[in-house]
Every structure is written in C-alpha cells, then in structure tokens.
DRENKOLFI-801546 format. One record per residue: x, y, z of N, C-alpha, C in turn; residue in three letters. Coordinates in steps of 0.02 Angstrom, whole numbers, plus 50000, padded with zeros to 5 digits. Layout:
<vexses>
XYZXYZXYZALA/...
</vexses>
This chain:
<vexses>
502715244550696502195249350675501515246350689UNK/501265248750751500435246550774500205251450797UNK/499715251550755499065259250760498755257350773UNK/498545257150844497815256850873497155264150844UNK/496665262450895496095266650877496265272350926UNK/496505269750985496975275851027497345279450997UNK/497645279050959498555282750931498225285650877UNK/497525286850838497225289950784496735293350818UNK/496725302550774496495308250811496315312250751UNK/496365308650668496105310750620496105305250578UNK/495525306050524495665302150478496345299350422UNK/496585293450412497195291950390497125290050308UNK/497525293250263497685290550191498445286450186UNK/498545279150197499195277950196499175273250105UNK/499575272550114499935268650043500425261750039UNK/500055257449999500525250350001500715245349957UNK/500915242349937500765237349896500345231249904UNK/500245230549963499875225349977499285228850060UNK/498755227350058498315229450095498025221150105UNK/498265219650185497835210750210497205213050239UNK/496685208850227496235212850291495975205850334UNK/496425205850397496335198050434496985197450456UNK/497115195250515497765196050540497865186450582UNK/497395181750545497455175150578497915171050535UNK/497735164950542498155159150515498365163250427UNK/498065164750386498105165350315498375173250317UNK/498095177550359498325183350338499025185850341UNK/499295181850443499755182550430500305178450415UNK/500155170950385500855170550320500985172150246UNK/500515176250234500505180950182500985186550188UNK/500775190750244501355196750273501715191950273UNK/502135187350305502785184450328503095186750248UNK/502765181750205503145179650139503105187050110UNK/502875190850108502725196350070503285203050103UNK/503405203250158503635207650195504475206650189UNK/504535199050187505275196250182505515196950112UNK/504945197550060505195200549996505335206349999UNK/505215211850048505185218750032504795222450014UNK/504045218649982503465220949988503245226450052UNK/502875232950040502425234250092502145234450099UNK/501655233050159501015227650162500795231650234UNK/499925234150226499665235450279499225230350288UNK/499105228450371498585222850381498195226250424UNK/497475225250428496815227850440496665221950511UNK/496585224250562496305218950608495695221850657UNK/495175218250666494705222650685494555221550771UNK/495145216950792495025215350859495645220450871UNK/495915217850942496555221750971496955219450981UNK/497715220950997498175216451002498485216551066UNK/498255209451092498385208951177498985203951189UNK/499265204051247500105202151264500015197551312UNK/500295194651320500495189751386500245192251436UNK/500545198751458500105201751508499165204651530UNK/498985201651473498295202351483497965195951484UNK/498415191351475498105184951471498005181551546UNK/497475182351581497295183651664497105175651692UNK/496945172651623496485164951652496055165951678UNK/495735170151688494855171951688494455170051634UNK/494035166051631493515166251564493205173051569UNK/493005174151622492465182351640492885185251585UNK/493535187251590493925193751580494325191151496UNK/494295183851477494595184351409494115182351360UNK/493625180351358493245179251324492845186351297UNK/492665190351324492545196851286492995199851256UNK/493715197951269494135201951245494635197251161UNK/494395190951160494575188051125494335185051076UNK/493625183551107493145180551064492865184851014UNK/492345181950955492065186650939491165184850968UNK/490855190950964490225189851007490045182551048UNK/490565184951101490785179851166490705173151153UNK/491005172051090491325163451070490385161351046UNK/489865164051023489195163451009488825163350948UNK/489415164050907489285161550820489335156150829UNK/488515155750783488095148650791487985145750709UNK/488215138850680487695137350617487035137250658UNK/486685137150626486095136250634485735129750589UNK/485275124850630485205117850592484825112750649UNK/484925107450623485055100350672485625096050673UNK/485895095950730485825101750776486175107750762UNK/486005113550788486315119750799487125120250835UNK/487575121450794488135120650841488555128250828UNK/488865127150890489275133350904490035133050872UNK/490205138650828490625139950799491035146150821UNK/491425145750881491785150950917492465152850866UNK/492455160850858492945163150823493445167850876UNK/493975168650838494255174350873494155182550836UNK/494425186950878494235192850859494815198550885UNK/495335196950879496185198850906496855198950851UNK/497265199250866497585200450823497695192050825UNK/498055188050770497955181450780497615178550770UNK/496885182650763496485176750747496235172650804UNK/495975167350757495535160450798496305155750828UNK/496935157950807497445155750802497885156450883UNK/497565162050893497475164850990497175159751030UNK/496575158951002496245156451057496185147051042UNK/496415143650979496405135450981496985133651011UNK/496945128351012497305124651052498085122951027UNK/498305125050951498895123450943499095117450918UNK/498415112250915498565106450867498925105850811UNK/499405104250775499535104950692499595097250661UNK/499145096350604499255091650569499475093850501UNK/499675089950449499725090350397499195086950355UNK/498945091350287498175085650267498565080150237UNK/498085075850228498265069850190498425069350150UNK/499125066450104499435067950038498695063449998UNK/498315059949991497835059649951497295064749936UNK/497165066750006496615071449988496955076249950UNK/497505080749966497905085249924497975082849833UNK/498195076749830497935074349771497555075549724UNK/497155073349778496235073849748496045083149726UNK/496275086049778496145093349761496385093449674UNK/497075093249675497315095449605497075090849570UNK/496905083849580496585079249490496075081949484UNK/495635083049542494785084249525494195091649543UNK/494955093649566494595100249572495045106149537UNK/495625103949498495975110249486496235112649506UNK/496345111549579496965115249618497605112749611UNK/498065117049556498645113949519499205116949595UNK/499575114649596500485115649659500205112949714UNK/499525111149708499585107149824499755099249784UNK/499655096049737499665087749754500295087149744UNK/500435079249752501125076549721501635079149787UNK/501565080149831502065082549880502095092949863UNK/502035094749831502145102049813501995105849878UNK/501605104849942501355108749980502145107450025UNK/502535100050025502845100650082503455106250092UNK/503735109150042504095114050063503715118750119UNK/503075121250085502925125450151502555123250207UNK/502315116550213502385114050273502775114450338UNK/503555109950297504415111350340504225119550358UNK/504015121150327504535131550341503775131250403UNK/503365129550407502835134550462502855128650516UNK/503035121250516503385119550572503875122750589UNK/504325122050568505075122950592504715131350627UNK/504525138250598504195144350603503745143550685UNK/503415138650694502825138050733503025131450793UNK/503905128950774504095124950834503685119850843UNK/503395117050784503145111250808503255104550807UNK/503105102650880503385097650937502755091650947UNK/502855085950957502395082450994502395085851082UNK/501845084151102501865085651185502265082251209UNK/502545084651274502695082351304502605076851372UNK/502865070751374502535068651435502325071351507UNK/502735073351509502595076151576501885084651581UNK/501845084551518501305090551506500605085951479UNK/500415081651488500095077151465499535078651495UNK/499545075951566498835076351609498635071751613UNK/498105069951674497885062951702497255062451660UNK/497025067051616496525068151584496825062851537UNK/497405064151497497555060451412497675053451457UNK/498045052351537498485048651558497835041751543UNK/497085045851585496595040151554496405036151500UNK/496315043051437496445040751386496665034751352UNK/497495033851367497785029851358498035022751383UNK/497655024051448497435018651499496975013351469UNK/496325017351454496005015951398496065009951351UNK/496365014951308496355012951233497045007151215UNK/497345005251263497965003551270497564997251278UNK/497054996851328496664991351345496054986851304UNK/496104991751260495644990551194495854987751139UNK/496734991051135497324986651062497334993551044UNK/496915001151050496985003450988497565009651007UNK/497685011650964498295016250941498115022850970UNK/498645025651021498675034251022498985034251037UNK/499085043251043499895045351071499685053751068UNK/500235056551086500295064251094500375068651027UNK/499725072551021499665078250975500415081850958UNK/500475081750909501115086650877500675095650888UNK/501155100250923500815103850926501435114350917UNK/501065116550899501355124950904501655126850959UNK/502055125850979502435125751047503075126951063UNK/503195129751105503955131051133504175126551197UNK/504695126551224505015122851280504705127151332UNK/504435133751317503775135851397503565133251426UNK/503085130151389502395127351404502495124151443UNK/502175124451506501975124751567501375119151595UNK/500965117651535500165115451546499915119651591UNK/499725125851584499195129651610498445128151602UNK/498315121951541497755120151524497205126851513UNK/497535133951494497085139751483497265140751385UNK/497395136351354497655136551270497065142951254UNK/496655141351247495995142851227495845150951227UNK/496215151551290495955159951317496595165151323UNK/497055162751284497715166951275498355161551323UNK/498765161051272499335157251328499715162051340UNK/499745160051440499975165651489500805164951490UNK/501015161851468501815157751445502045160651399UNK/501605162351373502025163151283502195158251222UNK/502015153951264502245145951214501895145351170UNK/501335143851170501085143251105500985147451066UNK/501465145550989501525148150933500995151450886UNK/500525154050913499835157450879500215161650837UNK/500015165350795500275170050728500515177850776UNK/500235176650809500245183950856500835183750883UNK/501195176950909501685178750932502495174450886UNK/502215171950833502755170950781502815173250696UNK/502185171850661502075177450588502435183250596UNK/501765184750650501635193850638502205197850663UNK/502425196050733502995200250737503795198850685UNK/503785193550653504255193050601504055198350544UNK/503525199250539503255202750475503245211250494UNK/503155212250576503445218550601504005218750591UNK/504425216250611504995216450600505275220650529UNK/504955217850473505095218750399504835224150387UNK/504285228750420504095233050405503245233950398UNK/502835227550422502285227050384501975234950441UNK/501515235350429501105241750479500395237250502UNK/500255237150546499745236050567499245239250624UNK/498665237550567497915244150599497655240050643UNK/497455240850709497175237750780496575239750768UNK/495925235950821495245239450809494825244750761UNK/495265241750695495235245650615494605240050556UNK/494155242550561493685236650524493745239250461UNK/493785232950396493845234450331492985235550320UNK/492915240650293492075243150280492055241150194UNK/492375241950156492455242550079493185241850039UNK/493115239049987493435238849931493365244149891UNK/493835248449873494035254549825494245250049757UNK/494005250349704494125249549649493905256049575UNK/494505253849547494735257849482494615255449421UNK/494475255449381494605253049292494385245349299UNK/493955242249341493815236249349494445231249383UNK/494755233449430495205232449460495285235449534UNK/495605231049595495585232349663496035238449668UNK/495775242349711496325248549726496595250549797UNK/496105246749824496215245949911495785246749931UNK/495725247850000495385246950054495115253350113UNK/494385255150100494295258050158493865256050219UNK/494245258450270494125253650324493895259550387UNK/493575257550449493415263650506493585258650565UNK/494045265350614494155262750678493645262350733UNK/493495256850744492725254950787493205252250861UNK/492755252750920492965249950977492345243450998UNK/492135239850960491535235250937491135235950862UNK/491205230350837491015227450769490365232650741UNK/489965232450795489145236250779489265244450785UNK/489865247350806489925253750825490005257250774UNK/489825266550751489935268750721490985270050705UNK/491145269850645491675271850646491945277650687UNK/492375280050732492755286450757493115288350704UNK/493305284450659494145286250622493955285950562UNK/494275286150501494065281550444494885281550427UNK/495165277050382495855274050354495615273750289UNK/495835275450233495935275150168496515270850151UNK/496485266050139497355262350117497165263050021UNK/497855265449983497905265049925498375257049908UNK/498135252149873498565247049858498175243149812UNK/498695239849757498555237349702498375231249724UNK/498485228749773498255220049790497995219649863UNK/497535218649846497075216549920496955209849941UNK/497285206949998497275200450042496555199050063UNK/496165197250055495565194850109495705190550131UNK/495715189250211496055185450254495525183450325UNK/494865186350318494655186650386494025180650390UNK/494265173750370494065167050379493425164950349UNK/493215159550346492535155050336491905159150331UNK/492015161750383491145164150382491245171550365UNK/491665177150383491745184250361491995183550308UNK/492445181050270492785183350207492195181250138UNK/491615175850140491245177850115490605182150109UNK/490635184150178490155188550198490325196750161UNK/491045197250183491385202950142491465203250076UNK/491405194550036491165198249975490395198749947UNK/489925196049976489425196349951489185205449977UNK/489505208150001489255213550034489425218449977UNK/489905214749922490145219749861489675215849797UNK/489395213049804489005209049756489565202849710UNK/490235201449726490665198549716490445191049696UNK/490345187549657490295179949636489605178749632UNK/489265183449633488395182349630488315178149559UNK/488615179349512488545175549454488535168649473UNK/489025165149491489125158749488488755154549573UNK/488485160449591488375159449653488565153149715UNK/489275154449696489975149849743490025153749819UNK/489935159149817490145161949873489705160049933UNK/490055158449988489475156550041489475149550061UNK/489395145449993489235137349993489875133850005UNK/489675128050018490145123050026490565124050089UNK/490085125050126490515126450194490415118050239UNK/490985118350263491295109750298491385113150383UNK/491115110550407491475114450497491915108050563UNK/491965101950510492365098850558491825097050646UNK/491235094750609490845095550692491355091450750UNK/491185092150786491285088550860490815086750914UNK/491195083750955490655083451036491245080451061UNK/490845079351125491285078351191491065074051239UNK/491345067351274491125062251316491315064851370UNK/490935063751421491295066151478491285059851534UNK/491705059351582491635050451615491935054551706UNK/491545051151738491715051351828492205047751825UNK/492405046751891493255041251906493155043051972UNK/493445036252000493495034352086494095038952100UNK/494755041652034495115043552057495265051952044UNK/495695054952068495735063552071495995060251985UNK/495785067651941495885068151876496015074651872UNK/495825079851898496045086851886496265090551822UNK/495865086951766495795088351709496145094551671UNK/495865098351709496295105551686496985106751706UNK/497175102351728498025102951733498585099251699UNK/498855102051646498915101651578498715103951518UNK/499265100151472498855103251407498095101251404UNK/497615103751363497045103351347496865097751306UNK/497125099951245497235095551175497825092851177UNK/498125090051201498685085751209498945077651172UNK/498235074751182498235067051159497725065051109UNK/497845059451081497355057451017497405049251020UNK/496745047750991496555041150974496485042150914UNK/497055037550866496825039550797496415033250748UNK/496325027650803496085020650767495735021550716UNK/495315027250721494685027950664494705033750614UNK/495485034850582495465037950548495375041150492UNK/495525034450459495175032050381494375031850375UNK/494075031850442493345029950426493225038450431UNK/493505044850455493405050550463493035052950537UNK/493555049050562493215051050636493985050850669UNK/494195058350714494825056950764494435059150833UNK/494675054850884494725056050941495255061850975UNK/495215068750987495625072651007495325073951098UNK/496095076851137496005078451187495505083951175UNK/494895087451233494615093451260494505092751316UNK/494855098651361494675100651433494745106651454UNK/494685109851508494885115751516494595117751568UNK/494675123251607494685125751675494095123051714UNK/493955123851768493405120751807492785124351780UNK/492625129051780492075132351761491835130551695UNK/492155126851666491835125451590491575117651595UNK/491825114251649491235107551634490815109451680UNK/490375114051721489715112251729489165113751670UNK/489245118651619489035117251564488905110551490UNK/489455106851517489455101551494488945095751516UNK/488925096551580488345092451617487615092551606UNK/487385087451591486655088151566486085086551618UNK/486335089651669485975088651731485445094951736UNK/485015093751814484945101651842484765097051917UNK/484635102551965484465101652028485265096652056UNK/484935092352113485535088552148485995084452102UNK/485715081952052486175077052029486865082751982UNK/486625087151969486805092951970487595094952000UNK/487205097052082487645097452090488105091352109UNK/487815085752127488265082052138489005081352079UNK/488775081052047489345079851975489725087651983UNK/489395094751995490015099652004490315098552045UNK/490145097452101490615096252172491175090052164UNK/490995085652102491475081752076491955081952028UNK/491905088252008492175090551950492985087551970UNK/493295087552018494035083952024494225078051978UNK/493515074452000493405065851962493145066951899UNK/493035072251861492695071051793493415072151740UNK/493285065651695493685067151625493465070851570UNK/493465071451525493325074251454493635071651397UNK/493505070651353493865069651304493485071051206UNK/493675074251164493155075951107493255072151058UNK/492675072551010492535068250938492575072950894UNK/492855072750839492885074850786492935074350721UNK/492395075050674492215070650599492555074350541UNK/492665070850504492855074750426492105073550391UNK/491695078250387491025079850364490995079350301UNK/490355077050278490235077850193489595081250205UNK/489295084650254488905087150247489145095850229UNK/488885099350206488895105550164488265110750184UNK/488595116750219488175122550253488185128950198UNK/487965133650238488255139950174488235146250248UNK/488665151950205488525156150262488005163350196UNK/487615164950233487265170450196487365178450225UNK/487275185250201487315191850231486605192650257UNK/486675194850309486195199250353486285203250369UNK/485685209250377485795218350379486405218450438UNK/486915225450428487045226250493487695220750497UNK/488055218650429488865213950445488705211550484UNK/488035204650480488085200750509487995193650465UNK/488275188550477488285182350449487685177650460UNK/487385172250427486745168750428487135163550413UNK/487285158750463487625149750435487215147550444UNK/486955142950405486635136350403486815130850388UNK/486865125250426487095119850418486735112350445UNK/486465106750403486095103350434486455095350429UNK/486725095550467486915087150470486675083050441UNK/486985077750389486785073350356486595066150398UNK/486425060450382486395056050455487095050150435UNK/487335052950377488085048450382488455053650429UNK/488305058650422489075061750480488605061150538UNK/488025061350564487935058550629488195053150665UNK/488195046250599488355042450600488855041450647UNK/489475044350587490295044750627490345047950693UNK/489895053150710490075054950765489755052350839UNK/489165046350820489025041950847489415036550863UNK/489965036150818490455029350822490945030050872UNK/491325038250844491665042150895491405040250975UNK/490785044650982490645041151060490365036251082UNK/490395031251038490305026651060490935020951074UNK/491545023551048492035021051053492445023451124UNK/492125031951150492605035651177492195030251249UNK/491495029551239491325025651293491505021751325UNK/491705017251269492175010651293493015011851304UNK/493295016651283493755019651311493835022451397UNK/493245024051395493175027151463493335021951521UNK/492685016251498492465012651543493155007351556UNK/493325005951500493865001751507494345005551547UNK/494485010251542495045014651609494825014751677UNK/494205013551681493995011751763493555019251760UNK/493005021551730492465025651747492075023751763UNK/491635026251826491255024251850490525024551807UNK/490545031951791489925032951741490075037451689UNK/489895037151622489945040051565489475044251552UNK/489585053351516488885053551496489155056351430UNK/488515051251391488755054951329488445061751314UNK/488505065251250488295071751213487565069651205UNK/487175066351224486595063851170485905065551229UNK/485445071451196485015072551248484445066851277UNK/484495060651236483915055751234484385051751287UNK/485175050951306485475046951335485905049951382UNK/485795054051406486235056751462486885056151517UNK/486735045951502487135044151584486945037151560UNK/487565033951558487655026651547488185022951603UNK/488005017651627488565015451660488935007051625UNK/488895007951580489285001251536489145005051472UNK/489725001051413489785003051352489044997351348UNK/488934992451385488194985351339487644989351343UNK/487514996851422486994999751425486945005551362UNK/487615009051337487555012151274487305008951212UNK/487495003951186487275000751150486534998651145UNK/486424997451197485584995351205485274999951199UNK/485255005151244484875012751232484775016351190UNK/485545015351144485505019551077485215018551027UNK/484675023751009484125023950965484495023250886UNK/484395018250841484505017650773484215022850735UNK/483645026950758483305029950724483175037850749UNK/483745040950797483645045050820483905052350777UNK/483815058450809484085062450758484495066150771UNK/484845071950721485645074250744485335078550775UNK/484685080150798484565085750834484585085050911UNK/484895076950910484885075550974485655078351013UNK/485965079050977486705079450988487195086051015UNK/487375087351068487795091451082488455093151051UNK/488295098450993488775096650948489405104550957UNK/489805104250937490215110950901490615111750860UNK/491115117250828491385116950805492115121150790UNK/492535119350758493105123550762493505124450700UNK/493255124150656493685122950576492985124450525UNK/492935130750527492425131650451492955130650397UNK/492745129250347493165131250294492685129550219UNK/493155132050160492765130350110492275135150090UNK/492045142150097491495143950065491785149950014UNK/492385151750010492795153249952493175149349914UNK/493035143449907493425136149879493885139349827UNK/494445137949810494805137149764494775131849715UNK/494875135549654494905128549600495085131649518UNK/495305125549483495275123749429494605128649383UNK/493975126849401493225127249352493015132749367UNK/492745136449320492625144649358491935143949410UNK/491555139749364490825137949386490755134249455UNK/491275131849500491385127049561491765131149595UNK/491985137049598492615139249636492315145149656UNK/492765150349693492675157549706493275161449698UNK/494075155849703494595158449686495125153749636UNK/495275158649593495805152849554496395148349579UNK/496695145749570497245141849614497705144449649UNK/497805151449612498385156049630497975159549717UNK/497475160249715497085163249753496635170749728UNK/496515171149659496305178649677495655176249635UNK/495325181749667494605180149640494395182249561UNK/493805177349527493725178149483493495181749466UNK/493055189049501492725192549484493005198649498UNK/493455201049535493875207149532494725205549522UNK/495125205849474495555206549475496205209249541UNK/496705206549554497055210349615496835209249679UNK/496075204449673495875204749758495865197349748UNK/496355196849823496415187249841496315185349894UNK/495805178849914495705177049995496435172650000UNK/496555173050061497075167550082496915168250162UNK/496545159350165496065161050248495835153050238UNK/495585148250278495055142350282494605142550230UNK/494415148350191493985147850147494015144850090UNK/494815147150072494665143650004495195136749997UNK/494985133250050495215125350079494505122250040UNK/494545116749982493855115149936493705111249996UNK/493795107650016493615101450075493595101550136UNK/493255096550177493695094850239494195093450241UNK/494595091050294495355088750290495055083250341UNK/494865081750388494785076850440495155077150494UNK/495805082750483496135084050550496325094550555UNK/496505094750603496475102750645496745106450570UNK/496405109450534496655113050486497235119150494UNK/497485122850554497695126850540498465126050476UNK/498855120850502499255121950464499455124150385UNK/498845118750362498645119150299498435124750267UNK/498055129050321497795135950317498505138750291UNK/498885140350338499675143250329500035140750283UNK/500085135250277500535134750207500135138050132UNK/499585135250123499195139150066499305145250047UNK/499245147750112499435155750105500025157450103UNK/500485154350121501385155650119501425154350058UNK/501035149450024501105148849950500775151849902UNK/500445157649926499945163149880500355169949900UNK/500515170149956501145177149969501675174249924UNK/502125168949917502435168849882502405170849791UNK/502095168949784501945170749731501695176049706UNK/501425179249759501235187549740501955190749766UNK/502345189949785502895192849784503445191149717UNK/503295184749679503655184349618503485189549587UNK/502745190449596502215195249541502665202649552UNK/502865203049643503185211049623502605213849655UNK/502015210949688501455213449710501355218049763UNK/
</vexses>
C-alpha cells in the first residue's frame, strides 16, 4: 500500500492506530515492531519512493532527487558546516554510507545513571541491537571491496603500530563497490530502511503516503488525534491534496533538525524550552594526499575502513570518497595548480575525521518550515579534530604521499607531517576549517527530568500526551561513532512498547 501524490485526485480521510510521520532510521523500526504486532500504522513521507532503477550514478540526476535542498542544510557558526539530509523514503538512511556501530556500553550507562534514561544501560539495548543487525545483514567489508583508497590507509597506519581494519557495515553479499553509497545503491545491497524495515512493514500492512507533508497535529481533550498532512511535489509548494489521518498515537520520526522544528511550530515544550537545544552533529573533515601510484579512489566501498587508535580520546578516523566529480571540490586550489591536481584525480586519496563533540548547537523555526541551526565549535572539539588530521597526515605520508592537503584554509598543502607541525597555528580558529557533518542528534533528548528532556524514556512527549519522537533526536548525547544503529534500536524499543500499550 503506496500512495503517491500521483494515485490522489481528492482529498483523503483514512484511519489508524498509529500515524509515523518520517519514514528514516526511527520511523521505520517503529512500523517494523508495530505492524508485526498487528497494529495499523500510516507513515507520512514527504520525499518519494525511488528503486534501484532510478539509482543512475549521476550526482546531476540523484542529488535533487534524494537530497533535501540539494544536500545544502547548513549549521550556521565557526565554522559553518554542511549538514546533508535525505528527503526519500528511507531517509538520510538512502543516502549514508551504511556504517553500523553499536554506542558504547558506558556511555549507555551514563544515559540511564545521569540522565534518566531507564532500559538502554546495563546491556538492555542489546536485544535490539542482535534483531537490526541480523534485520540490516550486518557484515564487516569485505576484502576484496576495500579499495586502494582504505588499501593506503592501512599501509599507513600499519607503519605507524596503530590499529585498523574494515567497517562493519548494512550490507548484503551484492555489493559490488560501486563506491556510489551516498546517492542510492544501484545493487541493492545496502540495507537502508527502504529496502529492509519498510518493505517488511508493507508487508504487514503498514500504508504509506509518498510526497505527503505532515502540515499539523489534530488534537482532542488535550490529547493527539492525528495528523493532517498535504500532498506537495516540493517542500515550499502549495498542497494539491490534503490527507486527514484519524489516530490515537502519533510517531514523530522526521530527525534532528525537522522533528523539532515540527514541534515548535505547535508551540510544543516552549515551557521548559528543551526543544531545539542540545544539538551534537558529530563534525568531520577530510585529508586528502597525491600518490606516485594509480589510487582510483572511487572504486570501492566509500566508507569501508577505520583507524580507531584515537578512540577514547573522541576522535575516529573513517573511510570518505566517492565519484570523480566530488574531489575537485575538495581541492583548495584555483587556476593551474588547480587543474593540475584534477587531471590527477587517479593519484588522489581521501580519507575523513570524525569527533564525538561536546560542543552544543540548537535548531530554531523560521517563516515558511524552514529550520535556523546554529552551531559554534568549541576550541576543545577543534582541538580533536586537529589531532585527527594531524594524525591522518602522518598516515598518509608514511604510505608514500607525495603531498598532503589538509582541511585548513591557513594550510593548504604540506609535504611532511615536520612541515604540518611547524605551520600549524596554536592559536588559530575553527573558522579555519573545512568542516561537515552527518549525525545531528539530541535536540528532542530523552530523559529521566522533565526540566532537561523533551521526551520521557518511553519516548512520548511531555507536553501532549499520545505524541512520540522516535528519530536522532531524542539520542541525549553524542555517541562518537555512525549513530544510525542506535537510532533503530531506540525506536524498535519505543514501537515495542507501544504495541504492549495496544497502541
């Protein structure tokens, strides 16, 4: 059952027990668990739902169709970094790379002693861990899908003493290394929600609305009643359609930066004014290094390999690469030197940094469902992500690169890790830094305290009865590694339980 904005030619009144509105990591293992109870459950998705067969390996042709405003949600700060979402059925879960970690049984800990979040510590999350591996096939890479990109890597770091190896990742025996993760996998292999949740949850009966935007919350007697929503063919467009869903429990599911945007748009948590804050985005950057030898980067997995030496300090080294057309943007050149380095693009590596942040953004509403992030780097997480490349440097060089350039606009092009060191300003600022990101989370925190949270442990919010996020949002922390999983179990463990409820 998929109702596009095509297949509707009048306005719709349907009926459910459960109304998701978000069809990514959280929304759909909610349907899974909810649908396999027998629950019926409509899910709201405001992108479209595209197949193998549209997945072309064009950036031109998937990036409008996947992204949301062409991968260009920005915090805004020092520095300013880019926070690319998805906007499809799936989610941001389409277009990442398929990494899966599990968080740290301490930090999980820490959630329930000190923040109130009672069933994640003590091991309690790992049942639904097992179920969305085993669900999502996840595998370490394979060698032979590796790439001369990680092959450096490990050339590297092997040469240094320190520790890596191959990403555990969402995957099937497909996978191919098309090195296109990012922009829809043309294989089918990777396990995004789109192509393992959701159609299990079709299966069961769930219904799902295509290019259907949730506009409002219907509420009764101080209680959620559902959802009305309009079929748009773009976010800014007037509705064609409108959908009325009747249902006693409403999912908010549509991530970090929209699901508090959607509630402040109802005046939702203004009291305690939680909503918005405490947003974590997992920054990053990216080293990039020449080589005497062919590297052909994009052939293979993408995210494939990891340096995890510096983990405890909150810094991982993860694979990033991807099609030719995406490192001349990376290059901090112009004119000949320019092109010299595109015309080399064969010989260029890549490889990314990524911090577990203590710095803290917020996202705010702006006219017109649009989001306002702000986020300003603290100079301890500069710090770490200075260590990061400064480690990936000497990684590089030690594999036999000829020249390194880091993220850093004051340092462009080093040819020894002694010339990084020397150059690098003690006193410089994060505004120097080519940064991004891929993991908001946190600005619907869950918790224990009414006054620190936005949702109770169970997941439903404190200020309307019946309405619950289950999404990155209400993750209280960073994690320091690829959140999706964690995303999914949370929520397998908030569908569960709204199906004890009978919900």
């Amino acid at each position: 059952m998929i109702i596009d904005l095509d297949d509707v030619h009048s306005d719709l009144t349907e009926t459910a027990d459960v109304c998701i509105i978000g069809s990514g990591a959280g929304g759909a293992a909610v349907a899974r668990e909810l649908t396999a109870a027998g629950a019926s459950v409509i899910m709201l998705e405001e992108g479209a739902y595209y197949r193998r067969a549209d997945f072309n390996r064009r950036l031109d042709h998937m990036i409008p169709l996947l992204y949301r405003d062409l991968g260009l949600t920005t915090a805004l700060g020092f520095p300013s970094i880019p926070v690319p979402l998805g906007k499809t059925v799936g989610g941001t879960t389409t277009i990442n790379s398929g990494t899966c970690f599990r968080a740290p049984r301490p930090l999980l800990d820490g959630w329930e002693r000190d923040l109130g979040v009672a069933g994640v510590g003590g091991g309690a999350l790992d049942p639904y861990y097992e179920k969305v591996e085993e669900r999502l096939h996840v595998q370490p890479v394979k060698e032979d899908l590796l790439g001369k990109n990680a092959e450096l890597v490990r050339r590297g770091a092997r040469a240094l003493g320190l520790h890596s190896e191959p990403l555990r990742r969402a995957v099937t025996d497909n996978c191919r290394g098309c090195g296109v993760c990012c922009f829809g996998c043309p294989s089918d292999a990777k396990m995004s929600v789109n192509l393992s949740y959701i159609p299990a949850a079709l299966e069961r009966g769930l219904r799902l609305f295509t290019r259907c935007l949730a506009l409002r919350l219907l509420v009764e007697n101080g209680r959620v009643a559902g959802v009305e929503a309009g079929f748009v063919r773009r976010t800014q467009d007037r509705p064609e359609r409108f959908l009325r869903v009747r249902a006693r429990t409403v999912v908010l599911a549509a991530g970090a930066i929209y699901s508090p945007l959607f509630l402040l748009s109802h005046r939702l948590g203004r009291a305690r004014g939680q909503v918005g804050r405490n947003l974590s985005l997992h920054p990053c950057s990216r080293v990039t290094a020449l080589f005497d030898e062919t590297v052909e980067g994009w052939k293979g997995v993408p995210q494939g390999f990891c340096v995890d030496t510096l983990r405890d300090e909150g810094v991982m080294l993860e694979g990033i690469q991807g099609p030719p057309a995406l490192l001349g943007p990376l290059l901090p050149f112009s004119g000949r030197r320019y092109q010299e380095l595109v015309e080399a693009a064969p010989r260029l590596a890549a490889f990314g940094v990524m911090i577990k942040d203590s710095t803290r953004g917020r996202v705010r509403r702006l006219p017109g469902r649009r989001p306002l992030v702000t986020y300003f780097m603290n100079r301890d997480d500069f710090g770490r992500v200075l260590r990061g490349i400064g480690l990936l440097v000497k990684i590089f060089f030690a594999a036999g690169a000829r020249k390194v350039f880091p993220p850093l606009h004051s340092l462009p092009e080093v040819s020894s890790p002694e010339e990084f060191e020397r150059r690098l300003d003690p006193d410089q600022s994060p505004a120097d830094l080519e940064g991004m990101a891929f993991h908001p989370l946190g600005t619907c925190r869950m918790g224990g305290d009414p006054s620190r949270s936005v949702v109770d442990p169970e997941g439903e919010c404190r200020d309307l009865p019946g309405l619950y996020v289950a999404d990155g949002s209400v993750l209280p922390s960073a994690l320091g590694v690829n959140p999706q999983m964690t995303i999914m179990a949370v929520a397998a463990r908030i569908g569960e339980r709204l199906a004890r409820r009978g919900a």
